[in-house]
VOGUTOR-551852 format. One record per atom (N, C-alpha, C, O): residue in three letters; x negated, y, z negated. Coordinates in steps of 0.2 Angstrom, whole numbers, plus 5000, padded with zeros to 4 digits. Last residue first. Example, Ala and Ser with C-alpha at 12.3 -4.5 7.8 and 13.67 -1.06 7.14 Angstrom:
BEGIN
ser493649894965 ser493249954964 ser493650004961 ser493350064960 ala493449724961 ala493849784961 ala493449844961 ala492949834958 
***
This chain:
BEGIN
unk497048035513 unk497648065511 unk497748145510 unk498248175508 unk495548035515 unk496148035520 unk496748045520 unk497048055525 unk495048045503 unk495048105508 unk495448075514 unk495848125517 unk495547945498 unk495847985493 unk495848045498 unk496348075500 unk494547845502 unk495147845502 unk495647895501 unk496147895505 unk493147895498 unk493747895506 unk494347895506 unk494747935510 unk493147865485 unk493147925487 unk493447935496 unk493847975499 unk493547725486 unk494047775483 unk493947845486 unk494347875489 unk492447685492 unk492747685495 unk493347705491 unk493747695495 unk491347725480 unk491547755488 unk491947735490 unk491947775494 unk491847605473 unk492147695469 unk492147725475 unk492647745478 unk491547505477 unk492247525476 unk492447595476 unk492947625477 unk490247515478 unk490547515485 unk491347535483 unk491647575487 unk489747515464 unk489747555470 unk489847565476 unk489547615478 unk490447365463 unk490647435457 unk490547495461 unk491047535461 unk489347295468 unk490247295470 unk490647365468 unk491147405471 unk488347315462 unk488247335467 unk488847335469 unk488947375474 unk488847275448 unk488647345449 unk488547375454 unk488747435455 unk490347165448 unk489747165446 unk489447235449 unk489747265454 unk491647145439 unk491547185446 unk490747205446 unk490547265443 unk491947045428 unk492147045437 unk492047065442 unk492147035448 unk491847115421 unk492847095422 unk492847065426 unk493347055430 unk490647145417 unk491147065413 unk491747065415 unk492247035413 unk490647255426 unk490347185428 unk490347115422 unk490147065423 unk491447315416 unk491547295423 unk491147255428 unk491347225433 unk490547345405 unk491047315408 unk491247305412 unk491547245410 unk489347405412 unk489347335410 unk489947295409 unk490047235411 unk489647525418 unk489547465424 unk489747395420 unk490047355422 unk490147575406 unk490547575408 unk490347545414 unk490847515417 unk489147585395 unk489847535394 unk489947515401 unk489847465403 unk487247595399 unk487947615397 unk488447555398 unk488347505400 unk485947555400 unk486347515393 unk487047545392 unk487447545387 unk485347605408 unk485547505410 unk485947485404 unk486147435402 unk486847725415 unk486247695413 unk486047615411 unk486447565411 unk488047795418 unk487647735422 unk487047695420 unk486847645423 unk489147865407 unk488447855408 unk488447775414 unk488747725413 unk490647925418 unk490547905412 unk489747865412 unk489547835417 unk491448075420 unk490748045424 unk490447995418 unk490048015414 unk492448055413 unk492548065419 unk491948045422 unk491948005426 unk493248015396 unk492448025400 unk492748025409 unk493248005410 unk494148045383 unk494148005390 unk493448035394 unk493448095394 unk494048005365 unk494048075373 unk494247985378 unk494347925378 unk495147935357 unk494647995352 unk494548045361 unk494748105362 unk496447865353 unk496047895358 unk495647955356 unk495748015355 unk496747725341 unk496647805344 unk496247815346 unk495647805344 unk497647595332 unk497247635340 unk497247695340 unk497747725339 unk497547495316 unk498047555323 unk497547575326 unk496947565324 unk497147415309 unk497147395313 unk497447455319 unk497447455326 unk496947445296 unk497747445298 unk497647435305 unk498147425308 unk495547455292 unk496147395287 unk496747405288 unk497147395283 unk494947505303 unk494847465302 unk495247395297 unk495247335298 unk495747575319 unk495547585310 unk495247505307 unk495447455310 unk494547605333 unk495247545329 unk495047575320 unk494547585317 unk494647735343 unk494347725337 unk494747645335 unk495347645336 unk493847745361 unk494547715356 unk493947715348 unk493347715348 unk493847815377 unk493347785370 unk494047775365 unk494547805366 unk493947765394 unk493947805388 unk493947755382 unk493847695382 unk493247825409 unk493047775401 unk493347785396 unk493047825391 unk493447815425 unk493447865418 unk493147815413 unk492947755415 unk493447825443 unk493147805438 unk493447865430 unk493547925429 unk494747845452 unk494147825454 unk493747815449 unk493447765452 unk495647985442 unk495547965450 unk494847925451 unk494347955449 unk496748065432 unk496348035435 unk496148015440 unk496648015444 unk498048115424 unk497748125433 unk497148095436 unk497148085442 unk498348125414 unk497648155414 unk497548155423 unk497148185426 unk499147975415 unk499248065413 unk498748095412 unk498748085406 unk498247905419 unk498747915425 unk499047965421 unk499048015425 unk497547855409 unk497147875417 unk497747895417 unk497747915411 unk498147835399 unk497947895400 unk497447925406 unk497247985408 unk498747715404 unk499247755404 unk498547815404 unk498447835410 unk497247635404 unk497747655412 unk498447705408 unk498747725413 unk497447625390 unk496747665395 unk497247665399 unk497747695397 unk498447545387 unk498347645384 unk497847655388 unk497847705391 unk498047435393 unk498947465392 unk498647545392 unk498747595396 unk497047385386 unk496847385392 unk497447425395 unk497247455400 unk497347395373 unk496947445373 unk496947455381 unk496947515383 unk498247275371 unk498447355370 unk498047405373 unk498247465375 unk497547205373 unk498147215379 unk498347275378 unk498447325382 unk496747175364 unk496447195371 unk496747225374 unk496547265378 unk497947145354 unk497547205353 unk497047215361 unk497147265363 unk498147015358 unk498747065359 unk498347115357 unk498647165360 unk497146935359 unk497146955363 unk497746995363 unk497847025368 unk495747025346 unk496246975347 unk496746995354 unk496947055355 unk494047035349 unk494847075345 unk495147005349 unk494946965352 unk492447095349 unk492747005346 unk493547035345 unk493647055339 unk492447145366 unk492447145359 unk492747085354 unk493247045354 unk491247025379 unk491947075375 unk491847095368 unk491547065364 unk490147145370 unk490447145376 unk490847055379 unk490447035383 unk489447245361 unk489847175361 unk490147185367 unk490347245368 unk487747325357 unk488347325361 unk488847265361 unk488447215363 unk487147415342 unk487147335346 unk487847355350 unk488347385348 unk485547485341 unk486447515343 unk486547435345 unk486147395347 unk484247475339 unk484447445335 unk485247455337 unk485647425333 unk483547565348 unk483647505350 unk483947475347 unk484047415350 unk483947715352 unk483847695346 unk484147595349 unk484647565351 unk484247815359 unk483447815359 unk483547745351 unk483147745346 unk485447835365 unk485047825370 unk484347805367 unk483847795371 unk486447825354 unk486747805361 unk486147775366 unk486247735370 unk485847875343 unk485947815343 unk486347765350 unk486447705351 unk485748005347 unk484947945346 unk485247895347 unk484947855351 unk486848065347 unk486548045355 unk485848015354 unk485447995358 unk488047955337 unk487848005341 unk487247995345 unk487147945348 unk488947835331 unk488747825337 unk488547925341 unk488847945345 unk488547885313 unk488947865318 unk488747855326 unk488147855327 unk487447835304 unk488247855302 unk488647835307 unk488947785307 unk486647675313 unk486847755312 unk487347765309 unk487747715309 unk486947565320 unk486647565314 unk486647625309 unk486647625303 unk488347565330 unk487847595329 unk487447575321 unk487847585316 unk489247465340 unk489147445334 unk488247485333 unk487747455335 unk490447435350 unk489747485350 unk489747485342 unk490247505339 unk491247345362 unk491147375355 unk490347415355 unk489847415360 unk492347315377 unk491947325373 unk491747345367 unk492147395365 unk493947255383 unk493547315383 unk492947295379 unk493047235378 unk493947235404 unk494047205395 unk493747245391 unk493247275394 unk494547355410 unk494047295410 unk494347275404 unk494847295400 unk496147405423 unk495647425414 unk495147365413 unk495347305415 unk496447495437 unk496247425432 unk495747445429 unk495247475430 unk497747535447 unk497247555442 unk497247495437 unk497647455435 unk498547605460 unk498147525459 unk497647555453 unk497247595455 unk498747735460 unk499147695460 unk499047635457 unk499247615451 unk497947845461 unk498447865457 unk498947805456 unk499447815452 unk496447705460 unk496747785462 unk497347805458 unk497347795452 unk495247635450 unk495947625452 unk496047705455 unk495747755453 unk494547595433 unk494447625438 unk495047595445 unk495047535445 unk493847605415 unk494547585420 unk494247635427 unk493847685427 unk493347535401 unk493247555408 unk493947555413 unk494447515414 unk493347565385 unk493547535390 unk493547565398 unk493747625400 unk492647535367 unk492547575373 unk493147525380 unk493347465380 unk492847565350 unk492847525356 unk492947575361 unk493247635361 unk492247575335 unk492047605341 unk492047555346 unk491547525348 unk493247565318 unk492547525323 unk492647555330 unk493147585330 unk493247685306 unk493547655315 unk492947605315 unk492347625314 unk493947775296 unk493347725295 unk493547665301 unk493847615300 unk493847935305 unk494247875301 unk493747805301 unk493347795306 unk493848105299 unk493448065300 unk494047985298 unk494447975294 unk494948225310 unk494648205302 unk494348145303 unk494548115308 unk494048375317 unk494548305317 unk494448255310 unk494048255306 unk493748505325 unk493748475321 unk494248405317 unk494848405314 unk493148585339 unk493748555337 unk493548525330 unk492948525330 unk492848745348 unk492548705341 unk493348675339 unk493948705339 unk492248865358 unk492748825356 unk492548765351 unk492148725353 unk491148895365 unk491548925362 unk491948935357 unk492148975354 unk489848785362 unk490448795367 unk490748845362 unk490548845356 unk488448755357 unk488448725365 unk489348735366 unk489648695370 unk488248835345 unk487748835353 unk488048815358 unk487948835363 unk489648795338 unk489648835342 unk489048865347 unk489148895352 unk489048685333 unk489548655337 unk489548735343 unk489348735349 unk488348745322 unk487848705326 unk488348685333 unk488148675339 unk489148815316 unk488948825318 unk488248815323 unk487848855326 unk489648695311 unk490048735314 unk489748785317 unk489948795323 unk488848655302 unk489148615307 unk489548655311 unk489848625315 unk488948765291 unk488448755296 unk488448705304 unk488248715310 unk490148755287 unk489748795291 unk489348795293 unk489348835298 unk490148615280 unk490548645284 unk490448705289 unk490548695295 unk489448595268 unk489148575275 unk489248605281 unk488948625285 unk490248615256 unk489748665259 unk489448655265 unk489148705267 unk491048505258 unk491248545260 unk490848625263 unk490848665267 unk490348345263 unk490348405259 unk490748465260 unk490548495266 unk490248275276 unk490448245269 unk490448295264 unk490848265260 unk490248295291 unk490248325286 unk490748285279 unk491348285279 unk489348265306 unk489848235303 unk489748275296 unk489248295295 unk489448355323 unk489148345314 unk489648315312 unk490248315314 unk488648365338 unk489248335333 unk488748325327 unk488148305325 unk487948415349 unk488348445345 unk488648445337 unk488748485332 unk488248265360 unk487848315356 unk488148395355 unk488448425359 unk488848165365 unk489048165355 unk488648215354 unk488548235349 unk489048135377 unk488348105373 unk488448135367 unk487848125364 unk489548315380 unk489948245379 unk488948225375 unk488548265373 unk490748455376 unk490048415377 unk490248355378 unk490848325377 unk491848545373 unk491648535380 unk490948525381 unk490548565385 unk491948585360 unk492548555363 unk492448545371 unk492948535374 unk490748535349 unk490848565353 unk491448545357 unk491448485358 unk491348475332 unk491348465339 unk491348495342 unk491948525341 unk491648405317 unk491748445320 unk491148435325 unk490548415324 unk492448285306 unk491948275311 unk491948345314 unk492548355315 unk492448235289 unk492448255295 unk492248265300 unk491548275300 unk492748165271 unk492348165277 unk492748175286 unk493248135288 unk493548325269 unk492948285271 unk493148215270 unk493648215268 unk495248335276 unk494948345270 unk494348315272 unk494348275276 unk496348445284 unk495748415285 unk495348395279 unk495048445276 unk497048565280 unk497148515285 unk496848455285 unk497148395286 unk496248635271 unk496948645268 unk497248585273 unk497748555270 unk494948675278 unk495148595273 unk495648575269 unk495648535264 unk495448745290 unk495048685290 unk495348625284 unk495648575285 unk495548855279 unk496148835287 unk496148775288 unk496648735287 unk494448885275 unk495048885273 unk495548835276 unk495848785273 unk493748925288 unk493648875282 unk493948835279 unk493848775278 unk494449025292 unk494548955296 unk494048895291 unk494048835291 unk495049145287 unk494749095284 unk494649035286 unk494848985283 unk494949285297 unk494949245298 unk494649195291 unk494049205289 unk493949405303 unk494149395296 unk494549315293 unk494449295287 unk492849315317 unk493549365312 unk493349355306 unk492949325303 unk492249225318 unk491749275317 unk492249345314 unk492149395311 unk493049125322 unk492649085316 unk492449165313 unk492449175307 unk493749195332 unk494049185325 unk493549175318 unk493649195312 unk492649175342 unk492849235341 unk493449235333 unk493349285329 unk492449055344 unk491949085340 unk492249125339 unk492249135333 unk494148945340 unk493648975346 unk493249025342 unk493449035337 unk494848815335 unk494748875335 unk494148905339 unk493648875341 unk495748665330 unk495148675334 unk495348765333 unk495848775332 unk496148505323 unk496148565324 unk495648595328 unk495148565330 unk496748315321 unk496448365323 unk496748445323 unk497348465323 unk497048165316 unk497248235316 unk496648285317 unk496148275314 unk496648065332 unk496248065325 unk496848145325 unk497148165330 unk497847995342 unk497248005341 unk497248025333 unk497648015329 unk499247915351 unk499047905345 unk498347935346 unk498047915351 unk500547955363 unk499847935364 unk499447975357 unk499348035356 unk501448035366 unk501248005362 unk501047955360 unk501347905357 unk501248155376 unk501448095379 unk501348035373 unk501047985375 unk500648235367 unk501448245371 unk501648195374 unk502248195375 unk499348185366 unk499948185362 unk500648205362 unk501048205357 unk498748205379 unk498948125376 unk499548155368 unk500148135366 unk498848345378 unk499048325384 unk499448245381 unk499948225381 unk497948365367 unk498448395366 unk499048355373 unk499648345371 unk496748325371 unk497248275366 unk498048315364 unk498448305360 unk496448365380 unk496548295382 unk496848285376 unk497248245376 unk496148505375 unk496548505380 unk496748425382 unk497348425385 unk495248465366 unk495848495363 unk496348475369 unk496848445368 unk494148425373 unk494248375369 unk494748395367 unk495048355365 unk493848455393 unk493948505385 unk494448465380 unk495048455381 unk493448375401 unk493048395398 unk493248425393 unk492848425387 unk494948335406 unk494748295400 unk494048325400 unk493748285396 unk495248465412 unk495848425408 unk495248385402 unk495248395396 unk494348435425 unk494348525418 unk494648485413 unk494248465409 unk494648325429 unk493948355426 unk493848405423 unk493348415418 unk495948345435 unk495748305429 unk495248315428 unk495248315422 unk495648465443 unk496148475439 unk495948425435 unk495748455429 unk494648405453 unk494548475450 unk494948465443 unk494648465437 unk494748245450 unk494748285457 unk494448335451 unk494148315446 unk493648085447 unk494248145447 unk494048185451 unk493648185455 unk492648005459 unk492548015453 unk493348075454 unk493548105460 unk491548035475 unk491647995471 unk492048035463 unk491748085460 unk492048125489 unk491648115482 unk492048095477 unk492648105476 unk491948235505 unk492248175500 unk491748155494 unk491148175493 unk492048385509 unk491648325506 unk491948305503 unk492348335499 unk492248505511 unk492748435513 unk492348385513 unk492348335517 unk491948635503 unk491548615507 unk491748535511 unk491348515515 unk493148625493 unk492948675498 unk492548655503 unk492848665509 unk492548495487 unk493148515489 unk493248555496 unk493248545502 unk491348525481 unk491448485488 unk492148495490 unk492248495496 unk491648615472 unk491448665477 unk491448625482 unk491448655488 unk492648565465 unk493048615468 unk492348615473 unk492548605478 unk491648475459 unk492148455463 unk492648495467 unk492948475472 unk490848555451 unk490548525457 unk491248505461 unk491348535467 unk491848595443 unk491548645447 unk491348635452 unk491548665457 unk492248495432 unk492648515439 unk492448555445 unk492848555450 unk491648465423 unk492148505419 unk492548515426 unk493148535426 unk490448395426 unk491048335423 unk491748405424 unk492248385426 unk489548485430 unk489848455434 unk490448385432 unk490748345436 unk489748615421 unk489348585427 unk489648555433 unk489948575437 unk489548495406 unk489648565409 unk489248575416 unk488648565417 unk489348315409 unk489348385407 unk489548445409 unk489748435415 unk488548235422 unk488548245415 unk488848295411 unk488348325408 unk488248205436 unk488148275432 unk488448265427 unk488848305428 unk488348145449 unk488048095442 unk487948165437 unk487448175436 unk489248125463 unk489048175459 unk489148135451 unk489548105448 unk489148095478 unk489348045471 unk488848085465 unk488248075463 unk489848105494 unk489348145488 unk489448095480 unk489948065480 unk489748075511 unk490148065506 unk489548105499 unk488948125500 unk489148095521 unk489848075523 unk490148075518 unk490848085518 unk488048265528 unk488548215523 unk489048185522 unk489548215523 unk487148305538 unk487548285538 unk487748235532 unk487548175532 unk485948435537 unk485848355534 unk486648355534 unk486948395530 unk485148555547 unk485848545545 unk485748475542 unk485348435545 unk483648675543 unk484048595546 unk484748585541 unk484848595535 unk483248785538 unk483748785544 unk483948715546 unk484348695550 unk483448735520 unk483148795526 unk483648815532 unk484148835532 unk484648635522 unk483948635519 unk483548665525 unk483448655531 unk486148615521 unk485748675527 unk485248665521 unk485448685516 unk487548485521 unk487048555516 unk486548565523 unk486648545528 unk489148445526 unk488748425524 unk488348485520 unk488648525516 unk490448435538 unk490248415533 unk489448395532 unk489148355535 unk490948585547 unk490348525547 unk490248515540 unk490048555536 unk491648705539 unk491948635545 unk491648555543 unk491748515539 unk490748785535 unk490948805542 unk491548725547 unk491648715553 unk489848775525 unk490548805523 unk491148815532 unk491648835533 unk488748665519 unk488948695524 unk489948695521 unk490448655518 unk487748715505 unk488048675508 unk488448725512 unk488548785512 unk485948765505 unk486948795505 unk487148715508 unk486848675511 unk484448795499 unk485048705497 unk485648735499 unk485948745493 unk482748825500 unk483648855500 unk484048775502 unk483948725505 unk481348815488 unk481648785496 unk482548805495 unk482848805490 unk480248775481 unk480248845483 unk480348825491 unk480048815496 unk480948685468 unk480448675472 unk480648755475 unk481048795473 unk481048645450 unk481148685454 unk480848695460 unk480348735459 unk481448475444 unk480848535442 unk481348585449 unk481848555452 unk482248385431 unk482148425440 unk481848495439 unk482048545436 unk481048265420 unk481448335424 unk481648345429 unk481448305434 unk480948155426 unk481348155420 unk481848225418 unk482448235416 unk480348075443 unk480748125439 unk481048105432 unk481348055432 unk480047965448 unk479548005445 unk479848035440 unk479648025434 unk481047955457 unk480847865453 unk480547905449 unk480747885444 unk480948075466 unk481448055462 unk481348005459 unk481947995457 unk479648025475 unk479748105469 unk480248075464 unk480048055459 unk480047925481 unk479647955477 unk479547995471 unk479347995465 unk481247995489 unk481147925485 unk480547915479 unk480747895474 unk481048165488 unk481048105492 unk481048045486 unk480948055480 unk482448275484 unk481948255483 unk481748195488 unk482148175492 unk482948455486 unk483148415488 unk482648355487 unk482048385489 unk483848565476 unk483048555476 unk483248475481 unk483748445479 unk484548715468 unk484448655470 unk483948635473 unk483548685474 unk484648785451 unk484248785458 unk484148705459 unk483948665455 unk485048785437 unk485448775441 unk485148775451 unk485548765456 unk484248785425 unk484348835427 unk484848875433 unk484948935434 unk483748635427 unk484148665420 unk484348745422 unk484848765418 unk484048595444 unk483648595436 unk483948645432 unk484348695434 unk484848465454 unk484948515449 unk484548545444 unk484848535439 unk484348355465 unk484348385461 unk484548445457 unk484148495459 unk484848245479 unk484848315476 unk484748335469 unk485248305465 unk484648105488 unk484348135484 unk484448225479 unk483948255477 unk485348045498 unk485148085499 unk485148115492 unk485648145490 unk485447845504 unk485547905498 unk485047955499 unk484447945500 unk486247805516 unk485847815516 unk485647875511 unk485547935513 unk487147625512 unk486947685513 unk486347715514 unk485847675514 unk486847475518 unk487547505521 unk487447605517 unk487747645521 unk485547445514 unk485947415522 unk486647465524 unk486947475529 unk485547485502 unk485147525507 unk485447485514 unk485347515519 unk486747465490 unk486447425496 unk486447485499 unk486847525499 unk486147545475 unk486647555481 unk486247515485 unk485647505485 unk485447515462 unk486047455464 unk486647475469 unk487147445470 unk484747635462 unk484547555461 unk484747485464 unk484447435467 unk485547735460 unk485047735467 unk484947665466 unk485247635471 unk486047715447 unk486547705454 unk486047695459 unk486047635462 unk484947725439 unk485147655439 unk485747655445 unk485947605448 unk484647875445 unk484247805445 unk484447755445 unk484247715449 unk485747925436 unk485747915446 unk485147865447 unk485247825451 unk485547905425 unk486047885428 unk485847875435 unk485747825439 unk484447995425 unk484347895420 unk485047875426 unk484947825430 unk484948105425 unk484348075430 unk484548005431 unk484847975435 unk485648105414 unk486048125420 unk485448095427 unk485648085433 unk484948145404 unk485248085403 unk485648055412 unk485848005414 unk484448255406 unk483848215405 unk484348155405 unk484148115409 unk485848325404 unk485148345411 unk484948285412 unk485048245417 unk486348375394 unk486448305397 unk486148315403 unk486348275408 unk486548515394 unk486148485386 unk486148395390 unk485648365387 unk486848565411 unk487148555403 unk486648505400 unk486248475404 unk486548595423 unk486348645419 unk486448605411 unk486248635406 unk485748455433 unk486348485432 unk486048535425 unk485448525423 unk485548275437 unk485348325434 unk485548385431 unk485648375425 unk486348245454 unk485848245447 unk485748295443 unk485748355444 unk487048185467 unk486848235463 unk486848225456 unk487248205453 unk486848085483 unk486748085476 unk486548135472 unk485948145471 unk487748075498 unk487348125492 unk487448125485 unk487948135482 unk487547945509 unk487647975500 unk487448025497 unk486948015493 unk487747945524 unk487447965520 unk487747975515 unk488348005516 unk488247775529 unk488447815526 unk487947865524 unk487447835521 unk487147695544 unk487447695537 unk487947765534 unk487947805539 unk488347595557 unk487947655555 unk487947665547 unk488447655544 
***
């Protein structure tokens, strides 16, 4: 009998459009002999929508249909479209972002005993907010960029967080909403007069504003995925943007980003990187897929955890299938593994 799959998409955060691309390339490379993927949409304003195979190949947006989407609260795993019950075996939630990386989605199949791919609730709040994960790895001393952070209500005090800012941090810097991902948001600031503004551009998409000091890194990526026990790091990869920095043109609309795969490093530096990914799964709690990203300095060679990713991009040019299918664990393999984590995890 197949599995149904509830595949959800889409979602309210700035990563909407990116969040499609993804489920499309999972839809792609699930064997249809062994599931039966069940299409849900999220559009920007949070109304669900259930689509057909067609529709969904189509989609850039998720438009809004004029139809009721409850999931079932009564036992029965699964959603009620209108009056029909659609039985769910499992959910593999592709939401990007606030929404659905921070933990929400996950509390609600939780609630609802859906099994589902990917962290639980508690690691999904944890590494969505970039102060909370680096606060966490550096108690566990575990090496990243110096950093600070404040929330709007300070920037809007009396407060000199200007001040505060470059008395810690000298340009060139980086400041960030502290619960976005695909880099949008992000200002690099070489000036000090810049600084406000960038800060202000951080503040649209979160309350909270980190700011980090800029390091002249090469940008290595590593895949890991495993439950709280059996955990494997791939080999890792580079990302080499033509850009200042790897932000969200150069991630998804800029043909000139070159990806290395493996990264040209040496093998006691791979070991390290493969070493600190699985420790920061396992302090972060993690469960079933993450990514976390690395800065390498460039003329001291040292390592730093810049985030860790939880629903990390699917698309045909993201890290995290490609790596793992240079470890080994080719895409359509890679899809069966993660569900069968998500099972996994429900029967304990």
């Amino acid at each position: 009998m197949k599995i149904n799959l509830l595949i959800i998409f889409g979602g309210i955060s700035p990563e909407h459009e990116i969040s499609i691309i993804s489920a499309k390339s999972i839809y792609a490379n699930l064997s249809k002999e062994k599931y039966n993927p069940i299409l849900m949409g999220i559009s920007k304003n949070g109304r669900w929508s259930i689509f057909s195979k067609e529709e969904f190949e189509a989609l850039k947006v998720v438009p809004e249909k004029d139809e009721e989407i409850t999931l079932s609260l009564n036992g029965k795993r699964g959603l009620f479209r209108g009056g029909n019950f659609i039985s769910i075996d499992c959910a593999f939630p592709v939401l990007h972002g606030i929404g659905g990386e921070d933990g929400l989605i996950q509390g609600l199949l939780e609630v609802s005993k859906i099994p589902y791919v990917g962290c639980d609730v508690q690691s999904s709040s944890l590494c969505m907010n970039k102060v909370l994960t680096k606060n966490i790895l550096r108690a566990s001393n575990i090496r990243g960029p110096k950093f600070l952070s404040f929330f709007k209500e300070d920037f809007k005090s009396d407060r000199d967080i200007k001040e505060e800012i470059l008395q810690k941090i000298e340009p060139p810097l980086f400041v960030k909403p502290a619960n976005t991902g695909s880099s949008i948001g992000i200002t690099k600031v070489k000036e000090e007069r810049d600084l406000k503004e960038a800060i202000e551009i951080a503040l649209n998409y979160s309350r909270e504003v980190i700011v980090e000091e800029a390091i002249n890194a090469r940008e290595i990526e590593c895949s890991v995925i495993g439950d709280y026990k059996d955990i494997y790091a791939s080999y890792p990869g580079e990302i080499i943007p033509k850009k200042e920095f790897y932000d969200y043109e150069a991630k998804y609309n800029d043909p000139s980003t070159e990806l290395k795969i493996p990264a040209p490093l040496e093998l006691k530096k791979i070991e390290e990187i493969r070493e600190v990914s699985v420790k920061c799964f396992k302090i972060l709690g993690c469960y079933g897929m993450a990514r976390v990203d690395f800065l390498l300095e460039r003329d001291t060679e040292e390592l730093y955890v810049n985030e860790v990713n939880t629903i990390p991009g699917f698309t045909s040019i993201s890290m995290y299938p490609k790596l793992l299918g240079y470890s080994g664990i080719p895409y359509n393999k890679l899809m069966d593994k993660l569900i069968d984590l998500a099972f996994k995890r429900n029967k304990k």
